[in-house]
LUMZADREN-878896 format. One line per 4 residues: number of its first residue (from 1); for each residue z, x, y of N, C-alpha, C. Coordinates in steps of 0.001 Angstrom, whole numbers, plus 500000, padded with zeros to 6 digits. Layout:
N
NUM> Z/X/Y/Z/X/Y/Z/X/Y ~ ...
This chain:
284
1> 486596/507370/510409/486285/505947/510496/487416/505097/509908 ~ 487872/505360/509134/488942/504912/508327/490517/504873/508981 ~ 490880/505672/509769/491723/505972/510760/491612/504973/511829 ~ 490256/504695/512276/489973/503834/513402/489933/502599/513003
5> 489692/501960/511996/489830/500786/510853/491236/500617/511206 ~ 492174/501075/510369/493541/501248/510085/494001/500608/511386 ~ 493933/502043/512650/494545/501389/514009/493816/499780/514416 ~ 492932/499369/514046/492537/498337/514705/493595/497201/514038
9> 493085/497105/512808/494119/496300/511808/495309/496090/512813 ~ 495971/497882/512214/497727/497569/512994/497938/496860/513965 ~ 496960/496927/515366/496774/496377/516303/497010/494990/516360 ~ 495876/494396/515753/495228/492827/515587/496630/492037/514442
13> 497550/493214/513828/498612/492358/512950/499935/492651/514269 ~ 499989/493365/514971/501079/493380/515758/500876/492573/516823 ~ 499284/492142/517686/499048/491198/518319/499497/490004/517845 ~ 498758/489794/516525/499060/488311/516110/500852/488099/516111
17> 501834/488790/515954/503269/488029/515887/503298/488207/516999 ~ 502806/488822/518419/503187/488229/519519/502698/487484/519964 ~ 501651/487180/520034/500800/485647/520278/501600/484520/519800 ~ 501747/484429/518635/502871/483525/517371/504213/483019/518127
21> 504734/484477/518266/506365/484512/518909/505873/483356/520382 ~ 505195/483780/521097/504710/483136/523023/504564/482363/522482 ~ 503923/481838/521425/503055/480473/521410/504297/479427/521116 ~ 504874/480201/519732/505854/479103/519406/507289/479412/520087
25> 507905/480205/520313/509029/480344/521326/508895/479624/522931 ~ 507436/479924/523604/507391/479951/525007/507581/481131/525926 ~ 506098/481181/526437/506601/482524/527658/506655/483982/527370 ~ 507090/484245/528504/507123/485940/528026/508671/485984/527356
29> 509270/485190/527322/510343/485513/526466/510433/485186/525148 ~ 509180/484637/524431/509108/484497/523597/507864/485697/522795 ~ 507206/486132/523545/506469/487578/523166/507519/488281/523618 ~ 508612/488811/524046/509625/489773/524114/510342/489664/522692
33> 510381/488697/522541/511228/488217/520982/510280/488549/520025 ~ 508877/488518/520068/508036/489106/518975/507955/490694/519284 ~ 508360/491835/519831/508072/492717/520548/509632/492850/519699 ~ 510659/492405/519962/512060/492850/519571/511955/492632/517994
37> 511519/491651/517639/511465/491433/515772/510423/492646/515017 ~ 508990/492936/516052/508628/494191/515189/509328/495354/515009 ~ 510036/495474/516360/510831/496924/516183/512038/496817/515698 ~ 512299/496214/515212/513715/495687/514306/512923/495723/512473
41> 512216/495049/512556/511814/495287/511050/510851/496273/511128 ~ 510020/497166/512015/509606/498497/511474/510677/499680/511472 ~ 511747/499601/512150/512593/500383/512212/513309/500259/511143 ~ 513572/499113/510593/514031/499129/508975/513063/500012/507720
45> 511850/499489/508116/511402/499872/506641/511303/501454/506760 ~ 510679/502250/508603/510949/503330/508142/512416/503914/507877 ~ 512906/503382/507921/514670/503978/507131/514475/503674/505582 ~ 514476/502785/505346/514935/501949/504148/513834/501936/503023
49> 512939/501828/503327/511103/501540/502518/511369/501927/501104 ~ 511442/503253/501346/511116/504045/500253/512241/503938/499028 ~ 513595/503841/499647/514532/503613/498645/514487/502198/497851 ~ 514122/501324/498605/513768/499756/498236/512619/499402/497090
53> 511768/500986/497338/510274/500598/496741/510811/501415/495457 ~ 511459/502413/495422/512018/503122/493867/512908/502603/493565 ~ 513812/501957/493950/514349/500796/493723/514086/499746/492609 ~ 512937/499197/493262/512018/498120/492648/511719/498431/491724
57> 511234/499136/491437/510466/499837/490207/511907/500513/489114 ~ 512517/500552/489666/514047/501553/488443/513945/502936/487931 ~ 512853/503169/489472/512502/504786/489261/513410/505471/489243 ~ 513834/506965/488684/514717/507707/488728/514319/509290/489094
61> 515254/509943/489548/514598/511110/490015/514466/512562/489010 ~ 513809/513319/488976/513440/514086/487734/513691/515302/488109 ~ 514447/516662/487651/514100/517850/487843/513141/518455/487199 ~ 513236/519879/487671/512017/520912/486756/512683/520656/485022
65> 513546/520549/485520/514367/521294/483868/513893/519968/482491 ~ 513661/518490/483747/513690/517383/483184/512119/517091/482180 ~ 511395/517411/483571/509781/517254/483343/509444/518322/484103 ~ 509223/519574/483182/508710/520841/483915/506801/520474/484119
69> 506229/519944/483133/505035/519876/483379/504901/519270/484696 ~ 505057/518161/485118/505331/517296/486312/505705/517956/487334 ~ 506678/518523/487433/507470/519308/488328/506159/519903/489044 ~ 505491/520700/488283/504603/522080/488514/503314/521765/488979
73> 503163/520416/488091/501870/519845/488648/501831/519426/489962 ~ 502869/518993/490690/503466/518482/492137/503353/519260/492943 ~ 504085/520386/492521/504581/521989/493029/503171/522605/493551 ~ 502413/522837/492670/501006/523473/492394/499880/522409/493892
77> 499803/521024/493566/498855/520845/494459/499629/520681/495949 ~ 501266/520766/496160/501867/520626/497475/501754/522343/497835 ~ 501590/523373/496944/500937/524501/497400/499541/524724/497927 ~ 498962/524053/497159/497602/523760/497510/497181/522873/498931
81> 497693/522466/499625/497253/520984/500259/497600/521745/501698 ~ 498158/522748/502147/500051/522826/501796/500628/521436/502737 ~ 501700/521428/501900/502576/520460/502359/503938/520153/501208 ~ 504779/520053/502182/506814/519872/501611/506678/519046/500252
85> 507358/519423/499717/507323/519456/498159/508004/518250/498015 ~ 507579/516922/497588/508426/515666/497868/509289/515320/496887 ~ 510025/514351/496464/510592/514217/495409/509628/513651/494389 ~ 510282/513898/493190/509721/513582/492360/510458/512284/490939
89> 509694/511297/490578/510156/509895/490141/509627/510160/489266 ~ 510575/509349/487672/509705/508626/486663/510010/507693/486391 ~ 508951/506245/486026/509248/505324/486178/509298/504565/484412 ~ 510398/504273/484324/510708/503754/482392/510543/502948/481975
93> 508720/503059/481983/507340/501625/481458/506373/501984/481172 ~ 505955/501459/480006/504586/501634/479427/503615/501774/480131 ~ 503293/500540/481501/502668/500531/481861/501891/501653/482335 ~ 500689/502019/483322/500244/502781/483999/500255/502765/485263
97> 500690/503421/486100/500507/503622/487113/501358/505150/488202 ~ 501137/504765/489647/501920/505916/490117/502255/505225/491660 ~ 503059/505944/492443/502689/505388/493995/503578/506609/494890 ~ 503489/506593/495680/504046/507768/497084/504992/506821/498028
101> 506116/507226/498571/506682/506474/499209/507691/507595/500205 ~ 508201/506736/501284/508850/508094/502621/507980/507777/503739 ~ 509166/507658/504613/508378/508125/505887/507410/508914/506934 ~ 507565/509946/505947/506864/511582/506277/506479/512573/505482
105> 506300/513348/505472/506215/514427/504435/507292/514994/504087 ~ 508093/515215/504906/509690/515904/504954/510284/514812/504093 ~ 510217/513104/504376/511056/512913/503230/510165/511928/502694 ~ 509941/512177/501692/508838/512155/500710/508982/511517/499161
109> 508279/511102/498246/508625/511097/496589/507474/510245/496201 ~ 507240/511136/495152/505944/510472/494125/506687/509957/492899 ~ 506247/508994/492839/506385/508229/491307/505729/508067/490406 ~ 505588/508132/488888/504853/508280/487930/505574/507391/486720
113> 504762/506434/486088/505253/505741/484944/505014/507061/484259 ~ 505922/506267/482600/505959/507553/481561/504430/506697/480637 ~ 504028/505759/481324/502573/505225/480457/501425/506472/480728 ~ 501628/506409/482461/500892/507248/483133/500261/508399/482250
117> 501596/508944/482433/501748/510026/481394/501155/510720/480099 ~ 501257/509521/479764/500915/509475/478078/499254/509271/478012 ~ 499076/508368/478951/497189/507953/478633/496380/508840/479894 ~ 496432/509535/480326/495996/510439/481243/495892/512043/480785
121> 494876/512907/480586/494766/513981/480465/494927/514691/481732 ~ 495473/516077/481415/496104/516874/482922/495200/516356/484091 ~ 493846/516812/484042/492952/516790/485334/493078/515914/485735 ~ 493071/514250/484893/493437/513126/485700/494372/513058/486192
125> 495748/513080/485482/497166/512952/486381/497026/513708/487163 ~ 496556/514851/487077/496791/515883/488776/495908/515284/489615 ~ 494902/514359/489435/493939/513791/490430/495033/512635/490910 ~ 495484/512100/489874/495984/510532/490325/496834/511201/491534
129> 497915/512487/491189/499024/512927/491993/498480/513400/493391 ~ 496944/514005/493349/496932/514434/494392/496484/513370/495588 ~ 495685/511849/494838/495801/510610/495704/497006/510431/496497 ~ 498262/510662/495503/499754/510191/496210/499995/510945/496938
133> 499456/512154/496327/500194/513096/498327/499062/512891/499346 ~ 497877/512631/499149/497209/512499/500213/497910/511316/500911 ~ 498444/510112/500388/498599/509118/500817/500260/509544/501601 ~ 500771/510825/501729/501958/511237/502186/501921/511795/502941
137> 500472/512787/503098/499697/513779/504121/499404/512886/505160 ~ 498653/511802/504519/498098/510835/505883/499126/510115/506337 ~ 500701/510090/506326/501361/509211/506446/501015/507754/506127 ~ 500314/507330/505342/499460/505796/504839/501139/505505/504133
141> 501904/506069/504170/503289/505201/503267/504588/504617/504243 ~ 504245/505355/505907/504907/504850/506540/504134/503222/507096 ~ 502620/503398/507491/501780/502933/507803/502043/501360/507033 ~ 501766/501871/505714/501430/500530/505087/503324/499770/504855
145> 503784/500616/505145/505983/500076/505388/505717/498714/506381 ~ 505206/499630/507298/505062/499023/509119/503974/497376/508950 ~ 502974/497614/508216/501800/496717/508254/502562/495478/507131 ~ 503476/496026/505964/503725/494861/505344/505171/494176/506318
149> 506041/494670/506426/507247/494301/507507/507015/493030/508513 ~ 505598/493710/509389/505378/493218/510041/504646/491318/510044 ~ 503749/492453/508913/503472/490545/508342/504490/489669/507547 ~ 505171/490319/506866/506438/489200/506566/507084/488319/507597
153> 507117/489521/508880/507650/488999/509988/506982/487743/510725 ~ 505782/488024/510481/504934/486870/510899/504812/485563/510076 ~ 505147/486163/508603/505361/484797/507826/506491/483977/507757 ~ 507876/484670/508440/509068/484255/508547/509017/483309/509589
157> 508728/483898/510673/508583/483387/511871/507893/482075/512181 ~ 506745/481968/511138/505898/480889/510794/506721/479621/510022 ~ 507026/480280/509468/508252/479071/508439/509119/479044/509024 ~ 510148/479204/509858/511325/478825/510443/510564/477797/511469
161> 509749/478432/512509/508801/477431/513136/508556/476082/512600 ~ 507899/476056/511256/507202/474825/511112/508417/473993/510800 ~ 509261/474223/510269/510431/473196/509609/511324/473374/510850 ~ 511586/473880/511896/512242/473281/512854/512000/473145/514229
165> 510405/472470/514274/509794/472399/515397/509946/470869/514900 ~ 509903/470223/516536/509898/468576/516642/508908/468359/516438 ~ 507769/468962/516403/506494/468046/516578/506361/467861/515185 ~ 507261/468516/513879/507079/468222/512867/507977/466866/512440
169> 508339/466578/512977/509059/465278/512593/508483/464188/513743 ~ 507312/464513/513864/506566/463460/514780/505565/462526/513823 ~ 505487/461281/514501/504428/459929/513621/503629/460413/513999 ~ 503094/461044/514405/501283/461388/514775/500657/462910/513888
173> 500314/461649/513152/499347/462463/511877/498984/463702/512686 ~ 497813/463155/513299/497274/464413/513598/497751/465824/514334 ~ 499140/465257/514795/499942/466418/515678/500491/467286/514106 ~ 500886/466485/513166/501330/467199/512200/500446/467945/511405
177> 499429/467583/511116/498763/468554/510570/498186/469732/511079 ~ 498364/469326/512422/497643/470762/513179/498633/471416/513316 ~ 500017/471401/513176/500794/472378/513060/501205/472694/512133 ~ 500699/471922/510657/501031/472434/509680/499888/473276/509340
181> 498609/472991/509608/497164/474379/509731/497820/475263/510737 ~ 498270/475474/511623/498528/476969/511993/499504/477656/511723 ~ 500809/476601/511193/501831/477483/510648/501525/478166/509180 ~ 500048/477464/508459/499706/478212/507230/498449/479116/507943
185> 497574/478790/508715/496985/480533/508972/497514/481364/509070 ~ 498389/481461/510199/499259/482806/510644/499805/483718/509936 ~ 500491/483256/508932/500999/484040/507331/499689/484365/506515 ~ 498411/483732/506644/497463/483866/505658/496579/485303/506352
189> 496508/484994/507663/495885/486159/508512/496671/487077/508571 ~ 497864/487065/508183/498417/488391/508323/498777/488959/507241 ~ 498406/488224/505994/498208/488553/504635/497525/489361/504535 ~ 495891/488852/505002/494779/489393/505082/494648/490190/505502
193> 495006/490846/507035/494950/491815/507569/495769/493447/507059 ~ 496995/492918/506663/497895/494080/505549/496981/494326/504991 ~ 496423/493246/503397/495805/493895/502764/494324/495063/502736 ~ 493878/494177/504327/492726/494829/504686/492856/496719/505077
197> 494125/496737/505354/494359/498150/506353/495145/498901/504966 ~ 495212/498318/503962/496169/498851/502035/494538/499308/501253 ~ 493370/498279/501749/491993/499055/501060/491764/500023/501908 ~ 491683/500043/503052/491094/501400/503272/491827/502791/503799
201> 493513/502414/503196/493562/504047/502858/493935/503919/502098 ~ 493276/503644/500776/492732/503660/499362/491813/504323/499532 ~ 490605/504252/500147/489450/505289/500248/490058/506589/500704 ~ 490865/506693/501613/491139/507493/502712/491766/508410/501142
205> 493082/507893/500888/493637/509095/500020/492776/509370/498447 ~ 491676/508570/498251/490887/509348/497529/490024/510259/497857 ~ 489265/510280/499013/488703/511294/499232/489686/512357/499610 ~ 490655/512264/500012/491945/513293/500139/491963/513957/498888
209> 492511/513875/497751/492231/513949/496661/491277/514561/495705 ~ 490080/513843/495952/488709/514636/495470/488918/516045/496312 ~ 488994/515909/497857/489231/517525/498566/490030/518467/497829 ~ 491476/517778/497638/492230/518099/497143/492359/519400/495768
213> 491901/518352/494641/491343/519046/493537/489715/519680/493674 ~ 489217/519227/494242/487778/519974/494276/487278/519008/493035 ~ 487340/518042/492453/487076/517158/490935/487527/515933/491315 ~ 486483/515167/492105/486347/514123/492353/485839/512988/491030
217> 485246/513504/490003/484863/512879/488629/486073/512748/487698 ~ 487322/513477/488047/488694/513555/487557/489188/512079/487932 ~ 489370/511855/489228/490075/510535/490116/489117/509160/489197 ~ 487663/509576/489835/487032/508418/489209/487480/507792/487731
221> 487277/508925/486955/487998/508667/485230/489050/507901/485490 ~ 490134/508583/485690/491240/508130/486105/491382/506813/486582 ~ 490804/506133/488045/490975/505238/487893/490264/503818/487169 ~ 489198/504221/485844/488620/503323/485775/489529/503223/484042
225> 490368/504564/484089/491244/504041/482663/492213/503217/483212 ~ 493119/503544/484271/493850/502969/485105/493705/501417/485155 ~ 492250/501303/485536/492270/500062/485741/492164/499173/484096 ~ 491703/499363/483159/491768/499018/481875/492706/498596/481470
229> 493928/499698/481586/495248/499631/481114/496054/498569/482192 ~ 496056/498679/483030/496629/498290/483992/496244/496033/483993 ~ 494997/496395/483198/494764/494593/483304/495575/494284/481650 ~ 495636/495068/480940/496345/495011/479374/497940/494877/479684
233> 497875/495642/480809/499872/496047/480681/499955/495937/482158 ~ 500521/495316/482619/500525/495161/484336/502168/495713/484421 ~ 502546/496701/485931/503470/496776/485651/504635/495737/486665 ~ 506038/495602/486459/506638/495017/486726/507246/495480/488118
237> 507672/494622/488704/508109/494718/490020/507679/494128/491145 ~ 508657/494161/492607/508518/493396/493376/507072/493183/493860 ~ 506190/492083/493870/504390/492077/494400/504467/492607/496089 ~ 505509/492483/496976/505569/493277/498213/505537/494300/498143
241> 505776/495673/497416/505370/496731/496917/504011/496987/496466 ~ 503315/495757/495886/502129/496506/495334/500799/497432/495783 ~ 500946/496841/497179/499702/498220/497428/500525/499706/497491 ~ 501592/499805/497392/501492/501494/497148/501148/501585/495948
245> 501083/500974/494956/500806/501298/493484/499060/501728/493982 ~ 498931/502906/492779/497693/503629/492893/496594/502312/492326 ~ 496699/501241/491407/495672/500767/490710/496984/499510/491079 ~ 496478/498405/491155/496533/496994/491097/495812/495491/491270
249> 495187/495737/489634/493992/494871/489948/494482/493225/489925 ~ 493694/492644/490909/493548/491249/490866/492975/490453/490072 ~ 492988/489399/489314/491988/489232/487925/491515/487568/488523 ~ 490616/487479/488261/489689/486256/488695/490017/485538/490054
253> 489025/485028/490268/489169/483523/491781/487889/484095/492807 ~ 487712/483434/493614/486109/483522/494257/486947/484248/495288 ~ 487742/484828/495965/488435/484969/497168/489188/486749/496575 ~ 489039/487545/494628/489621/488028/494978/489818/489585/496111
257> 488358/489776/496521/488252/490977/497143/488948/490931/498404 ~ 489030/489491/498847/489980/489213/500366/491254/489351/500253 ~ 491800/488887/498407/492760/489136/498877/493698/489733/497965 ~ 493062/490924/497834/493393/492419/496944/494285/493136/497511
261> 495108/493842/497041/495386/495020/497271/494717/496247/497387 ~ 494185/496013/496805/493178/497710/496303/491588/497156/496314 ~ 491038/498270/496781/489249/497834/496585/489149/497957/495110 ~ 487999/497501/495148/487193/497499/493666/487189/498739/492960
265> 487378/498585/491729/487571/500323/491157/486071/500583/491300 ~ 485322/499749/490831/484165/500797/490927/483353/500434/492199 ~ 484007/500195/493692/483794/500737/494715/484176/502134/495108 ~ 485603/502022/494500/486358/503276/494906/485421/505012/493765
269> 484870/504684/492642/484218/505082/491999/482953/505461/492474 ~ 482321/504525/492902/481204/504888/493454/480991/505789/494746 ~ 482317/505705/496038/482716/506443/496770/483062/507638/496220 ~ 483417/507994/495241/484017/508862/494697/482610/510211/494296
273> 481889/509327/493239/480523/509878/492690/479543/510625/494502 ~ 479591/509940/495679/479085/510191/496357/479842/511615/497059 ~ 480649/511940/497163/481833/512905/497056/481176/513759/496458 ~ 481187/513561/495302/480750/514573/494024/479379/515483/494550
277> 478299/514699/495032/477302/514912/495405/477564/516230/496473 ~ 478677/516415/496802/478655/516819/498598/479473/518022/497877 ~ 479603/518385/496884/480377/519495/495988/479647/519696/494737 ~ 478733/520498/495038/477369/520960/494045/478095/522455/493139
281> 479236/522730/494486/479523/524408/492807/480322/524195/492188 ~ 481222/522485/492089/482079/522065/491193/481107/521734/489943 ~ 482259/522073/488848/481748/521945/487280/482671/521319/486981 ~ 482057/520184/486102/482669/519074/485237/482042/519106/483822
C-alpha cells in the first residue's frame, strides 16, 4: 500500500511541474520544457544527492579499524537483510540522529551522529541502522532525491514566473493577485506532496526494520528517545535534507502534521507496537 501511495504522490508532483511549465510557458512546448527540467534535475540528484547530503552534514567516512563496533553492526544486519555493504559515516554532533543516502544499494552510505551513539543502547542503534538500510533496500533515498528536486523545480519555476510575467506589473488588482495565489500554491502543493511521499516511507522502512531485527519494541524505544533528544538538540544542516534524517520533529502550529517531514513518533510507534503483535516468539 505504501508503494502505491509513494507512486501516486511521484505522479501528481511530476504532473503538477508540467501543468505549471504549459500553463505558464504555453503549449506543448512549454510541458516539453517541464518534461526537460525534471530530467535535468532528477538526473542530477541521482548523481550528486548523496555526496551533497554528507556534505551537508560534515559527515566523514569511517573504517573497521576506526569504529569497529559500527562497522560490524552494519556488516551483521547487510548480512542479514542480504544486501551490499554501504558506506559507512560519522557525523561530529551531539545531536541525535542518522540517515541513508545513494542511489542504490551498490552505492550506498549510512550516517550516524556520534550523539546517536552515545544515547542509544546496541539494540536500538542496530534498530535505528536497520531503518537506514531498509530505506536503501527500498530505494526510498533515490525516491525521496527525485521527489525533493523535483519540487524545488516547481518552486523555481514558480518564482522566476511570478516576477517576470507581465501580468505582474499590471493595474488590475485582481489579475495580480490571482497570480500571485497560484504562483504561491504551486510551491506549497509541491511542498506538500514531497513531504507527503517522506511520511510514508517512514512507515515503509520501519516496518523494514522491525522485519529486519525481528524487535520492533527496539525501533519504537529508539525513536521516542530520538525524538526527546532531537527537540533538546536539533541537528544542524541544510532543512532540504531533512527528511532523510531518521527523526525530525516539527514543534508547534495547527498545520504541523501537513507539513512534517516525518509522521508522528507515536504514530510511527504505534505502527510499530502493532508489528510486535504479528511476532509472538520475539522476546523483549
Amino acid at each position: 500500500m505504501n508503494q502505491i501511495k509513494t507512486l501516486v504522490l511521484l505522479s501528481l508532483l511530476s504532473a503538477l511541474l508540467v501543468t505549471l511549465s504549459y500553463w505558464l510557458i504555453g503549449g506543448v512546448g512549454g510541458a516539453m520544457t517541464g518534461i526537460a527540467l525534471a530530467a535535468v534535475t532528477n538526473l542530477g540528484s541521482w548523481y550528486f544527492s548523496d555526496r551533497i547530503a554528507l556534505a551537508a552534514y560534515g559527515a566523514r567516512e569511517v573504517s573497521y579499524g576506526q569504529a569497529p563496533e559500527l562497522y560490524e553492526m552494519v556488516e551483521r544486519l547487510c548480512d542479514r537483510a542480504p544486501m551490499p555493504m554501504p558506506k559507512v559515516y560519522v557525523i561530529p554532533t551531539g545531536a541525535a540522529n542518522a540517515f541513508a543516502t545513494g542511489r542504490d544499494p551498490q552505492h550506498a552510505a549510512v550516517a550516524v551522529t556520534e550523539g546517536i551513539m552515545q544515547i542509544l543502547p546496541e539494540e536500538e542503534l542496530e534498530a535505528v541502522i536497520a531503518h537506514e538500510l531498509s530505506h536503501i533496500n527500498n530505494r526510498d533515498t533515490l525516491t525521496q532525491a527525485v521527489a525533493a528536486t523535483i519540487a524545488s523545480a516547481i518552486s523555481f519555476l514558480a518564482q522566476m514566473a511570478f516576477w517576470f510575467s507581465p501580468g505582474r506589473r499590471s493595474d488590475n488588482g485582481a489579475n495580480f493577485f490571482g497570480i500571485l495565489l497560484t504562483y504561491l500554491l504551486a510551491p506549497v502543493a509541491a511542498t506538500v506532496i514531497q513531504l507527503g511521499i517522506s511520511r510514508t516511507r517512514e512507515f515503509s522502512a520501519d516496518a523494514g526494520a522491525a522485519k529486519l531485527t525481528g524487535n520492533p519494541r527496539a525501533l519504537a524505544r529508539a525513536l521516542q528517545r530520538l525524538d526527546n533528544s532531537a527537540r533538546q538538540m536539533p541537528i544542524d544542516g541544510n532543512p532540504a535534507f531533512a527528511p532523510l534524517l531518521i527523526m525530525n520533529p516539527l514543534s508547534g502550529g495547527l498545520l504541523k502534521n501537513l507539513f512534517s517531514t516525518h509522521p508522528a513518533t507515536e504514530d510511527r510507534i504505534q505502527q510499530l507496537m502493532k508489528l510486535e503483535e504479528q511476532l509472538p516468539g520475539s522476546s523483549f
